[in-house]
ZAMARGU-4260 file (C-alpha; in steps of 0.2 Angstrom, whole numbers, plus 5000, padded with zeros to 4 digits):
<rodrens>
0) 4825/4378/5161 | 4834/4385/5148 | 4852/4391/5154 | 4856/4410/5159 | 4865/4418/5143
5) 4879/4429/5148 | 4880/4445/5140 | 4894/4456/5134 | 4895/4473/5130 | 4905/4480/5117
10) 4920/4491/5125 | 4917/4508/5121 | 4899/4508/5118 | 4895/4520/5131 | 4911/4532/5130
15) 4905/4549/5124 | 4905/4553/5107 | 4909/4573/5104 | 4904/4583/5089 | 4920/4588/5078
20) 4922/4604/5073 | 4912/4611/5057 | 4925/4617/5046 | 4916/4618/5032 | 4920/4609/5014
25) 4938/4613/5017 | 4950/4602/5027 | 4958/4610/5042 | 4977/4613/5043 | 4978/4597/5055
30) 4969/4587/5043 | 4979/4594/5028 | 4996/4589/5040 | 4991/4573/5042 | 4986/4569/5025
35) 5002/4577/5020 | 5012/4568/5034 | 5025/4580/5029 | 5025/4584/5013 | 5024/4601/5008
40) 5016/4607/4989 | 5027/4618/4980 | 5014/4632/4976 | 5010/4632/4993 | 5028/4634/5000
45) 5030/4648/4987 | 5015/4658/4990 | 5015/4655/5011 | 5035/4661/5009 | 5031/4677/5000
50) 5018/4684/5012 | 5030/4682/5025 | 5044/4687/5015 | 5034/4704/5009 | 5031/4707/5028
55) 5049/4706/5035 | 5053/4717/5020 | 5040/4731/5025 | 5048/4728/5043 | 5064/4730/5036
60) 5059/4746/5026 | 5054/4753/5042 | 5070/4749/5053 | 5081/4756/5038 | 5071/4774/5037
65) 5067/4774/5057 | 5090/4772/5058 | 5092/4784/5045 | 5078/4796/5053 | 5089/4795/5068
70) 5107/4796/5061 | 5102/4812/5050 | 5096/4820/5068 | 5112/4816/5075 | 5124/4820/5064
75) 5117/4838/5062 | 5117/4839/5080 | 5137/4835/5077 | 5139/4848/5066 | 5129/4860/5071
80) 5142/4876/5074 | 5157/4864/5074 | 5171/4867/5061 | 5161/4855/5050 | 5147/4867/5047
85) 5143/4887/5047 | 5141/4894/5064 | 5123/4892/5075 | 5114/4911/5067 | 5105/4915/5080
90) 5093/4932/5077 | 5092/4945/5093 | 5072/4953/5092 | 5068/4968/5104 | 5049/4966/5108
95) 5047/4982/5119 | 5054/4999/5114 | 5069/5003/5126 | 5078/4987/5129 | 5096/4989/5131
100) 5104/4976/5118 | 5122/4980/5123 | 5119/4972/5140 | 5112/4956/5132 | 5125/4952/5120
105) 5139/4957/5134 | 5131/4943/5146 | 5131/4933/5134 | 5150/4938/5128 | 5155/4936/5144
110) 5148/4920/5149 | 5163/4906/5148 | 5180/4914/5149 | 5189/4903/5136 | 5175/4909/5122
115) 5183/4919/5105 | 5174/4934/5104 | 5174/4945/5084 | 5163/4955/5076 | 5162/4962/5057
120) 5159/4975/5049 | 5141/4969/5044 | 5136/4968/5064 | 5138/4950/5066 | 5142/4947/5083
125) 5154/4928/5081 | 5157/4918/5097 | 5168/4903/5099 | 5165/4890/5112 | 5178/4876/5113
130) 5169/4871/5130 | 5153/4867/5119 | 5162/4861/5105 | 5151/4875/5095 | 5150/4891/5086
135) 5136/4905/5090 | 5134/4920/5076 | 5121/4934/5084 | 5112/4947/5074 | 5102/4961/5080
140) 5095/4968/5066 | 5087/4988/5068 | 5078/4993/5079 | 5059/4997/5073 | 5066/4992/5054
145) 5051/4977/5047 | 5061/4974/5034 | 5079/4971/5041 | 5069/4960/5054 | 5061/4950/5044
150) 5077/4947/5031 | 5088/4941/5045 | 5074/4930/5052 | 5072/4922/5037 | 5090/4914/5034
155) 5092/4910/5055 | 5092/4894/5063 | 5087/4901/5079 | 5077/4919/5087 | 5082/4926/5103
160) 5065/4935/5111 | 5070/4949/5122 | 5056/4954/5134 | 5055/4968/5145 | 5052/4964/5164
165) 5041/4977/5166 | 5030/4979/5151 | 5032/4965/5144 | 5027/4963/5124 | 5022/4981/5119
170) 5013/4987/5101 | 5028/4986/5090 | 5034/4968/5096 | 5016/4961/5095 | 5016/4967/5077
175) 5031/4961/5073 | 5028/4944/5078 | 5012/4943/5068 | 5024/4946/5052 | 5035/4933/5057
180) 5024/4920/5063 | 5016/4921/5044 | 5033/4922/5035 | 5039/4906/5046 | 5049/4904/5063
185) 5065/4895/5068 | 5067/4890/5084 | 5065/4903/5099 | 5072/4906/5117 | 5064/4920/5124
190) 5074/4929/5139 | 5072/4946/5149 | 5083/4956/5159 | 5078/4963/5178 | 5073/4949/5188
195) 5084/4948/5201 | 5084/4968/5205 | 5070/4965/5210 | 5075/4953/5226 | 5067/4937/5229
200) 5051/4940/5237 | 5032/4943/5227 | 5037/4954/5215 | 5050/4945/5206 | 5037/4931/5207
205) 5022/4940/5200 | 5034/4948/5188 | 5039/4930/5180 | 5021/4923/5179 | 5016/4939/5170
210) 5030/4937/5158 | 5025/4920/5156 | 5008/4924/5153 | 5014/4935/5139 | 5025/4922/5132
215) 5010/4906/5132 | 5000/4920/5121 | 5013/4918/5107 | 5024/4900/5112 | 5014/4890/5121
220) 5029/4876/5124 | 5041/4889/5127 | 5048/4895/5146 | 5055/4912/5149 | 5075/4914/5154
225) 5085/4926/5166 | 5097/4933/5157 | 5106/4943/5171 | 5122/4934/5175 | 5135/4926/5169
230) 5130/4909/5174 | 5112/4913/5165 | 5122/4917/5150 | 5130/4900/5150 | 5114/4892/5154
235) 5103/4902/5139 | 5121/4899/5125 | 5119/4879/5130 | 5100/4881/5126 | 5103/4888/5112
240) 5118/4877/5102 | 5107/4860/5109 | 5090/4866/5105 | 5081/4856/5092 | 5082/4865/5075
245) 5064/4871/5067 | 5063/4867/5049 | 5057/4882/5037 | 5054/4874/5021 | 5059/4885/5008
250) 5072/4891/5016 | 5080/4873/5016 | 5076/4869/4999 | 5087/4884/4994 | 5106/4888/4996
255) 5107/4905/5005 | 5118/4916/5015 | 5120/4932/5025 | 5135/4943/5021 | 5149/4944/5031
260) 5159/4956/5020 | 5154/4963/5003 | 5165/4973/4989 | 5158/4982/4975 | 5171/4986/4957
265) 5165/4994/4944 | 5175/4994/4925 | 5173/5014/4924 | 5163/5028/4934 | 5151/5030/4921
270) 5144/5011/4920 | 5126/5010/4926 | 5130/4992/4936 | 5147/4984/4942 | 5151/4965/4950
275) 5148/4963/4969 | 5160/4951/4979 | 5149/4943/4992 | 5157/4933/5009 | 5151/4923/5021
280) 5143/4906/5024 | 5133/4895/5014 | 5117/4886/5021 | 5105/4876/5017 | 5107/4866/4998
285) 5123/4866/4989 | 5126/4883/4974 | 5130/4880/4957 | 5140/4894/4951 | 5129/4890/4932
290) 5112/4894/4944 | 5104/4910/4948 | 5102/4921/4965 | 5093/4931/4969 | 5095/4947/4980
295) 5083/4951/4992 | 5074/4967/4985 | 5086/4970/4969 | 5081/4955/4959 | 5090/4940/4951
300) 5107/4938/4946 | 5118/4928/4938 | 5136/4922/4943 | 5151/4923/4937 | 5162/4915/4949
305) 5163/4906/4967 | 5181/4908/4980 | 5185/4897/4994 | 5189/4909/5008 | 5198/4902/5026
310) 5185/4903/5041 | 5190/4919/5047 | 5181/4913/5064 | 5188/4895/5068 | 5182/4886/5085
315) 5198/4881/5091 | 5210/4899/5087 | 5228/4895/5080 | 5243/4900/5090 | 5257/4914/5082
320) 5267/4900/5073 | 5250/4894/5066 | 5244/4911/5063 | 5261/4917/5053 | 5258/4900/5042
325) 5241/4905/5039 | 5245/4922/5034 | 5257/4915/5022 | 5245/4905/5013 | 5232/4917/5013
330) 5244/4928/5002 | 5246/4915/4989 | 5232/4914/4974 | 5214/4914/4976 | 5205/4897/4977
335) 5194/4898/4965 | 5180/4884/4968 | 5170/4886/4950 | 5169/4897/4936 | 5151/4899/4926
340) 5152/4889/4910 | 5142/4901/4895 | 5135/4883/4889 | 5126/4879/4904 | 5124/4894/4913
345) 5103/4898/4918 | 5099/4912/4907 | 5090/4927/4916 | 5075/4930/4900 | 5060/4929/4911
350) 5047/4934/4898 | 5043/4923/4884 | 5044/4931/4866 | 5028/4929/4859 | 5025/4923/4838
355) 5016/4937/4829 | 5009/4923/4819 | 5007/4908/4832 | 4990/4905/4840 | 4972/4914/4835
360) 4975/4929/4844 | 4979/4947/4838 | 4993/4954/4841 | 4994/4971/4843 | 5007/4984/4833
365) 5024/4986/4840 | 5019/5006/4840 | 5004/5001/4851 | 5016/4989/4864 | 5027/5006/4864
370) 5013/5017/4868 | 5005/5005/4884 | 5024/5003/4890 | 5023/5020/4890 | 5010/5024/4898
375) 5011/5011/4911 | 5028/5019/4917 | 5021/5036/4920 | 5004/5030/4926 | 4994/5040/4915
380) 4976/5038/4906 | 4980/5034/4890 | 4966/5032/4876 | 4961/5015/4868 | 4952/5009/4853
385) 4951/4991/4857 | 4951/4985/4873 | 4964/4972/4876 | 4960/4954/4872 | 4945/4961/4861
390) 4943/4948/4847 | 4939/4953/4830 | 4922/4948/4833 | 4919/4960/4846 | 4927/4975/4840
395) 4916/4976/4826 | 4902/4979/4836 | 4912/4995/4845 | 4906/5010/4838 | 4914/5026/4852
400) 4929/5018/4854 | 4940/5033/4856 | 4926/5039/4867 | 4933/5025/4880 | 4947/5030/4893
405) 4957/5017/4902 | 4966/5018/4919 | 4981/5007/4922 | 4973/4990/4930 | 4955/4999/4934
410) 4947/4996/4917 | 4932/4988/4922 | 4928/4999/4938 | 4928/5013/4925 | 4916/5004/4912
415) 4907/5003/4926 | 4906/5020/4933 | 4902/5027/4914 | 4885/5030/4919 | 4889/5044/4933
420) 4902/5054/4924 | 4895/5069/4917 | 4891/5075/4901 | 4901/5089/4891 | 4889/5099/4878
425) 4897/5091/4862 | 4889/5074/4869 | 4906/5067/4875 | 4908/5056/4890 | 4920/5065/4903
430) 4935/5055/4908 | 4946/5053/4925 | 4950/5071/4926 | 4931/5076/4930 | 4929/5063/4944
435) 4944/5070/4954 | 4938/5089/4949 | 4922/5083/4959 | 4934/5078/4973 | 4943/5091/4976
440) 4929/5105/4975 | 4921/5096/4987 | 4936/5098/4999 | 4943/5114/4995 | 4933/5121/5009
445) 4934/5109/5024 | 4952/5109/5026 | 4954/5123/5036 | 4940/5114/5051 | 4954/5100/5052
450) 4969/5097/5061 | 4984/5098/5049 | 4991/5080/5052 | 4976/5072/5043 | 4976/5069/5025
455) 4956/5075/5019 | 4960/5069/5002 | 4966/5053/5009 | 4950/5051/5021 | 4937/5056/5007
460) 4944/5042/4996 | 4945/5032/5009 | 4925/5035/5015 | 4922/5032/4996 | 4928/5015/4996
465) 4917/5012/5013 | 4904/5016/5004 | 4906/5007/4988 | 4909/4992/5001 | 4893/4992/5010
470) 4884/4997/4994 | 4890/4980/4987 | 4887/4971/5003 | 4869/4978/5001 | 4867/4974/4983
475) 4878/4961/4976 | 4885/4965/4959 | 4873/4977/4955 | 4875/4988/4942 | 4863/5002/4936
480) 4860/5001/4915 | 4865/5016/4907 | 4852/5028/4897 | 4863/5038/4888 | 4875/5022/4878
485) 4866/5007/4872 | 4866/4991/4883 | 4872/4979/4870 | 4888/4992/4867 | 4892/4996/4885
490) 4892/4976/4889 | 4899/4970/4873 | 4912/4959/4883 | 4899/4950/4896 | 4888/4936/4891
495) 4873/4924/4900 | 4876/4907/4906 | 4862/4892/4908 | 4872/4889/4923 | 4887/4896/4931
500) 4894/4879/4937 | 4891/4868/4925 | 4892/4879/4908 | 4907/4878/4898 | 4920/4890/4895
505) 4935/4888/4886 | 4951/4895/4895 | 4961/4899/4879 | 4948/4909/4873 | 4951/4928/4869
510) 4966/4928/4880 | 4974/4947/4881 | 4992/4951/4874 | 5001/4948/4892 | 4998/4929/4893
515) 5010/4928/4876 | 5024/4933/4888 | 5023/4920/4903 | 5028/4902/4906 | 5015/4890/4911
520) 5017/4871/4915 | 5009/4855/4908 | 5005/4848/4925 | 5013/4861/4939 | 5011/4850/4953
525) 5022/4837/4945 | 5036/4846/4941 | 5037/4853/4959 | 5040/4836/4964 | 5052/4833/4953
530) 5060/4848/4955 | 5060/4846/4974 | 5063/4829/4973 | 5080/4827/4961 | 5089/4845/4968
535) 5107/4845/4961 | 5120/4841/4975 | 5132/4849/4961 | 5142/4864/4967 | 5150/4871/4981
540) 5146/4863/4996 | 5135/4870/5011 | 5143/4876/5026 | 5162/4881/5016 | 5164/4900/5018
545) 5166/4905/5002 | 5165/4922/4991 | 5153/4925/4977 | 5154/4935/4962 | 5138/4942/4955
550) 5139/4951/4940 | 5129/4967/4932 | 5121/4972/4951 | 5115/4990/4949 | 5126/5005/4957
555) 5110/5011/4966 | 5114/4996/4977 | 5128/5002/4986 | 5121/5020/4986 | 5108/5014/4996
560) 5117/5001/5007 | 5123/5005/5023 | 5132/4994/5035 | 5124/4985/5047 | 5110/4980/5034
565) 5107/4962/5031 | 5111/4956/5013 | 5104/4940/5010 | 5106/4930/4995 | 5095/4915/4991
570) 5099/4904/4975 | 5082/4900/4964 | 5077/4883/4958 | 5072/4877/4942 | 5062/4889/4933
575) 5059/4903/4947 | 5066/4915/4938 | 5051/4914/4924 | 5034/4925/4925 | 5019/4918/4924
580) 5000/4920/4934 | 5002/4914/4953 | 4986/4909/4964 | 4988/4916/4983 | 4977/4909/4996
585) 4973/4925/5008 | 4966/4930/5022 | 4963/4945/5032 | 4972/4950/5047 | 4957/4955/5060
590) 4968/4972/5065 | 4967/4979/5048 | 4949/4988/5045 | 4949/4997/5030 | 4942/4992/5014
595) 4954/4984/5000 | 4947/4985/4984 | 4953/4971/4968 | 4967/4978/4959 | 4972/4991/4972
600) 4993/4989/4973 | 4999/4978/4988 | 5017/4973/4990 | 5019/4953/4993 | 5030/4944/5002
605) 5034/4927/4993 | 5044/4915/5003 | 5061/4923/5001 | 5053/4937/4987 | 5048/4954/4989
610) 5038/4964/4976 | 5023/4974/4974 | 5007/4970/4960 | 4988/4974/4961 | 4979/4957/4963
615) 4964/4950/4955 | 4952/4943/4970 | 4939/4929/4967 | 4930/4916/4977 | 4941/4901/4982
620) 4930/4885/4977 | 4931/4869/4969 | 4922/4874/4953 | 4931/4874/4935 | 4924/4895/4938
625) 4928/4905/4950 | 4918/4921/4954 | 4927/4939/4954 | 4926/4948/4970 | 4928/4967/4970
630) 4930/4968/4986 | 4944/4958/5001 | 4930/4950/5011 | 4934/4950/5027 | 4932/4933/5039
635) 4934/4923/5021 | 4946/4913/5013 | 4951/4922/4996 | 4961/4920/4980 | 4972/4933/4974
640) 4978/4933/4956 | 4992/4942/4949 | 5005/4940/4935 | 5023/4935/4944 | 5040/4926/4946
645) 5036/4907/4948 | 5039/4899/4963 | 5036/4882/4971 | 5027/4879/4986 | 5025/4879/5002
650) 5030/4895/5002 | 5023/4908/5015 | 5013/4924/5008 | 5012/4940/5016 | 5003/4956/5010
655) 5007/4973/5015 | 4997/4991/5011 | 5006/5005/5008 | 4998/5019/5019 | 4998/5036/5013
660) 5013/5040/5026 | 5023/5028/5017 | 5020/5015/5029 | 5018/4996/5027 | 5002/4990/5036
665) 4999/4969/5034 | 4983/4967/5028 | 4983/4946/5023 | 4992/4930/5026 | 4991/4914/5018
670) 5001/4903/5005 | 5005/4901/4987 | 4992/4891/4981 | 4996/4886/4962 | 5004/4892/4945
675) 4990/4891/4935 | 4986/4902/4921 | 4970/4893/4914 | 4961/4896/4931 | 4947/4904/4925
680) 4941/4920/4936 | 4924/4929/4931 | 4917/4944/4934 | 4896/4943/4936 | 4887/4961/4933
685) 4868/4962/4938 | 4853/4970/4929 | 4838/4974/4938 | 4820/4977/4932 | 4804/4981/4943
690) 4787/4974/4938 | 4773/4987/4929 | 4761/4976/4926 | 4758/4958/4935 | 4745/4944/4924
695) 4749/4929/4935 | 4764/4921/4926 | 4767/4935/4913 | 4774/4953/4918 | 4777/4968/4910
700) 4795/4973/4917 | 4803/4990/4914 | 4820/5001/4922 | 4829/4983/4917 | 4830/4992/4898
705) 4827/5010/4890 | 4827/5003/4870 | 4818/4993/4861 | 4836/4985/4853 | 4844/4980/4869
710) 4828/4971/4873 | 4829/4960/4858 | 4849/4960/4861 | 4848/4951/4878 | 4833/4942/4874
715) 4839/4924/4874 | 4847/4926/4892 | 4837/4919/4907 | 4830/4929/4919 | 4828/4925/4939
720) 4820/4936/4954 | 4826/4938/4971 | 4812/4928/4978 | 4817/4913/4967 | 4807/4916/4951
725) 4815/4908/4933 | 4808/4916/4915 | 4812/4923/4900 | 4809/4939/4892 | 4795/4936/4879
730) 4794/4953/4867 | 4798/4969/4870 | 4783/4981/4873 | 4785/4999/4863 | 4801/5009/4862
735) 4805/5015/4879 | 4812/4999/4888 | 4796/4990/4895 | 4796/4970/4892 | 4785/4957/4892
740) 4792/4942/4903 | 4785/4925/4907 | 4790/4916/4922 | 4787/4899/4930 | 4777/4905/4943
745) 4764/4919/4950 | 4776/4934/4954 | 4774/4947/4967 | 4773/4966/4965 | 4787/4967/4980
750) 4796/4956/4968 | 4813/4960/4957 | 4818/4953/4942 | 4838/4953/4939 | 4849/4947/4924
755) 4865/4942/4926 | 4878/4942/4915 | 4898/4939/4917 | 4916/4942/4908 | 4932/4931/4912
760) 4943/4945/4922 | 4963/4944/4918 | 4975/4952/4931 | 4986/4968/4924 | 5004/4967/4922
765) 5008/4978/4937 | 5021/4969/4943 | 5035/4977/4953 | 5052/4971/4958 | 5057/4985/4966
770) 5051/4989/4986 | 5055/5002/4995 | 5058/5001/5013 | 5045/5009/5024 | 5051/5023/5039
775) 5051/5015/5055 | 5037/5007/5063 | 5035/5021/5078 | 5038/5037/5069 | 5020/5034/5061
780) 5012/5028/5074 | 5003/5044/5078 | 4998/5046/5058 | 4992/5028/5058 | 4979/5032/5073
785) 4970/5043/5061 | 4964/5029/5050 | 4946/5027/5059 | 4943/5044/5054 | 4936/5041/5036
790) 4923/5029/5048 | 4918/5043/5061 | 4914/5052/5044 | 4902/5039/5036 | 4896/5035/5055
795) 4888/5054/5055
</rodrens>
């Protein structure tokens, strides 16, 4: 018997055997360290020590503008009212008619015993606090005044709200408020006097929670202050120096003060303008004496000198001895901080002088410049024989030139309303003059049946435009053709696209004389960011109070100054004093019904501007053509076009209508949109024809024509129906306007064929410098009422 074998079993024949992990081709980083065992390739090292290095640099980045965020916060929290910087401003608005300011500004005078208390001449009201370590300035500009509210606002760093207990916001604040909300709002602190008169119980409670109420509608993260004690003062002065500062953006991209005293010299009686010596405290970016400011609502000026003046209102007062030393050196020589230099001083030439023989254009003759300055000055009809920007082209094709009125900025509402005027026996077209005869025959009898505070005149014109409105509403852009002038002659500036989006149009072509006197930039957009981004920290330093001669300021402005008015002064950037066409973005306030019509004269308010134009309006869109619009549409977003000084955005628009009781009524808000003089706004006119005769695809179209040579005249251009229809006109059929068209469908008898033809629009030079102030906002209140009127008239 064979022997027993032993067996043996290999160790670790039956230890599991786990899968390793599918990597893929690549070796893993475990792998690549053992095969490595230490050794490190160079590329590698390099490439795997910039990624981190690229991240702790980004890291770094952020730490370094995070800590410089944080350090610029806190250093003008510092210097905010201290010696270092010009006192806290701080603007007191009444939002109900009859507040008592006097009691508000003595709580607040009133509130820390060891407070300097001085006011000036110009109705600044200057507190010193050592206790705070800060400086409050108050300003309560005039009552009811739209203007001197919303100058002062626009140079404060904070608004003080005062609220009536009772009432409230009434009418004038709530409009008020609307205005400055569009121009831009510094910080605010709303406050009211009352509340404890009126004990601890219910009625001081519901009082508050109305206020309250009233307050949410306009500041939703704003709470309402008592302002009826001493320690309420004190609580409201400490809101007020520690409360965080509200940036306005083209106010701190500008230098600008508020003046604090003002002298006027003139060389000799008779001179027409003299040098006004401005004090007071520089803001916002630092003043080159070789720049230019402007003034608000006198224009731009240039400088000829800057003083350094001693704070007159120091947070820490001197003692005698101090005061005597001071005195002393205050009767010494003027420091005199900078002088303007001729070499590099801006130049105030804001129209360019146009080359008689650059460019394709035709000039006109110095005689015919004379005669349309003229006539733009007294705003009279004056007679043309070429319509500006004709080419020579085009004029040869006018045959009654002198036939043809022209109304300053209304040309082509005239042109249009050719077809109604009437018709004298020597076979000449009646101008301006028999329109407003109509009007006033019309009237003549019904103004005995109305109260003497409305205006008929006013009202008819008014109802006219409502009409006129609605008419376009109805029938967009239609026009009627007229039978006694051929087509081809009255629409000898309009022309027929293939498509209005994509069809060409050259934006140099036919330009009228006016674009030969403005600026226009190669890429507007990059020079703002330049301009913005590299400002000139040459000059006098912000927060010095100094003194500032400017040069040839016109007599009429101390005629018309009185004390207590605020006289801002903003300096102007790069360029800002230059014309050229500027794009607002408007909208319509909801409160302001009545129609406005394109080219009817608004006054604008641009950032720190004020001036008055009539505006081109056209569609806003994305297009290389924008469509003219004759009316403001209401609930839309619309773009106004008009010639002005430059400025850089964002900057706040407002626009203002001038009602016939002199009154400023806000009518838009929005935004300067661009500088763009190539933007390319055209008016579309519509010609409508009714089918005689329908053959299926073919009609016989007449009323669209009344000759047989306007037919063959518009003859290439396309034809459409409202129902969606696309043809051309075939021949014409006889001599009395009827047409044979083809179309690339069956057309119905209900059905009307339109042609449409357009013409670039340019905006007029009405620009105006010179605004006016309105009469105060509650003496017209009454008139103002009497608006709706014109609609009671159409709604009968």
């Amino acid at each position: 018997m064979a022997a027993d074998v032993q067996q043996q079993h290999r160790p670790g024949a039956l230890k599991q055997q786990n899968k390793s992990h599918k990597h893929g081709k690549h070796k893993s980083k475990g792998q690549l360290d053992k095969d490595t065992k230490g050794r490190v390739d160079i590329k590698t090292a390099t490439k795997k020590y910039k990624a981190i290095q690229r991240k702790q640099d980004r890291k770094h980045h952020a730490d370094q503008v995070r800590r410089q965020k944080r350090e610029e916060v806190l250093n003008q929290k510092r210097s905010k009212g201290g010696n270092l910087s010009p006192p806290h401003f701080v603007v007191v608005l009444l939002l109900h008619e009859g507040l008592d300011v006097s009691n508000v500004l003595g709580v607040l005078k009133s509130c820390d015993e060891s407070a300097t208390v001085t006011q000036n001449e110009q109705g600044v009201l200057h507190v010193s606090i050592p206790r705070f370590k800060q400086r409050v300035s108050f300003y309560v500009p005039e009552f009811t005044n739209l203007y001197a509210v919303m100058d002062s606002v626009k140079v404060a760093d904070s608004l003080l709200c005062v609220l009536s207990s009772e009432g409230g916001i009434d009418e004038y604040g709530e409009r008020v408020l609307r205005c400055l909300f569009a121009q831009g709002l510094p910080a605010v602190t709303c406050v009211t006097q009352g509340l404890k008169k009126m004990g601890g119980g219910k009625k001081q409670s519901e009082a508050r929670k109305f206020l309250q109420k009233k307050i949410e509608k306009w500041f939703h993260q704003e709470k309402l202050y008592s302002l009826d004690s001493e320690q309420d003062g004190l609580l409201v002065m400490r809101n007020l120096t520690n409360q965080k500062i509200k940036p306005v953006h083209y106010r701190d991209n500008r230098p600008h003060l508020i003046a604090e005293e003002i002298q006027f010299e003139l060389e000799n009686e008779e001179a027409p303008s003299g040098t006004l010596k401005v004090a007071g405290f520089l803001r916002g970016r630092n003043l080159s004496v070789n720049g230019l400011v402007h003034i608000l609502g006198w224009g731009d000026f240039q400088m000829t000198q800057i003083d350094a003046r001693n704070d007159p209102y120091p947070l820490f007062p001197k003692s005698d001895k101090h005061k005597e030393n001071a005195m002393e050196e205050d009767s010494g020589e003027v420091r005199v901080l900078e002088k303007a230099d001729a070499s590099r001083q801006e130049s105030l030439q804001s129209e360019n002088i146009p080359g008689e023989m650059e460019g394709e254009q035709t000039w006109p003759t110095e005689e015919e410049m004379e005669e349309a300055e003229a006539a733009r000055r007294a705003k009279t009809k004056v007679v043309k024989r070429v319509p500006k920007g004709t080419s020579d082209y085009q004029a040869a094709w006018i045959v009654d030139s002198e036939e043809e009125t022209e109304d300053d900025g209304s040309e082509d509402e005239e042109m249009e309303e050719e077809d109604m005027m009437a018709v004298d026996a020597s076979g000449s077209e009646s101008g301006e003059e028999v329109e407003y005869d109509t009007l006033t025959v019309t009237e003549a009898g019904d103004v005995a049946n109305y109260d003497q505070t409305i205006d008929m005149e006013e009202e008819e014109r008014m109802l006219e435009k409502i009409k006129e409105e609605r008419s376009h509403v109805m029938f967009p852009d239609e026009i009627d053709t007229p039978r006694e002038k051929d087509a081809k002659d009255r629409f000898q500036r309009y022309r027929g696209l293939k498509s209005f989006r994509t069809s060409p149009w050259d934006p140099k072509e036919n330009l009228p004389s006016d674009y030969a006197r403005i600026f226009q930039f190669k890429d507007f957009r990059r020079t703002k960011k330049r301009i913005l981004k590299d400002l000139d920290d040459e000059g006098v330093m912000s927060g010095w109070y100094i003194q500032i001669h400017i040069a040839n300021v016109p007599k009429d402005f101390m005629m018309s100054y009185k004390p207590g008015m605020p006289v801002v002064m903003f300096g102007l950037l790069p360029h800002e004093h230059k014309m050229s066409v500027l794009n607002f973005l408007l909208k319509r306030v909801p409160e302001y019904r009545p129609p406005i019509k394109s080219k009817d004269r608004l006054v604008f308010h641009v950032g720190f501007r004020r001036y008055s134009a009539c505006p081109v309006f056209s569609q806003h869109t994305n297009a290389n053509k924008h469509k003219f619009e004759r009316f403001f549409a209401h609930d839309m977003v619309t773009m106004a076009t008009i010639f002005a000084p430059i400025s850089f955005p964002p900057c706040p628009v407002l626009a203002f209508k001038e009602q016939h009781d002199g009154q400023h009524e806000l009518v838009a808000t929005g935004s300067l949109h661009s500088v763009n003089p190539d933007r390319i706004v055209t008016k579309r006119i519509v010609l409508s024809g009714h089918p005689f005769k329908i053959n299926k695809r073919s009609a016989v179209v007449r009323y669209m024509f009344f000759n047989r040579d306007d037919i063959e005249w518009f003859k290439p251009v396309e034809l459409r129906t409202k129902w969606g229809r696309r043809g051309h006109i075939k021949e014409p059929l006889g001599t009395h306007g009827h047409m044979k068209c083809v179309f690339d469908g069956h057309l119905k008898s209900q059905d009307t064929v339109l042609m449409n033809l357009y013409k670039r629009m340019f905006p007029k030079w009405t620009y105006n410098p010179t605004v006016l102030n309105p009469p105060p906002m509650l003496e017209s209140s009454q008139s103002m009422a009497t608006e709706p009127s014109a609609y009671q008239l159409f709604d009968d």
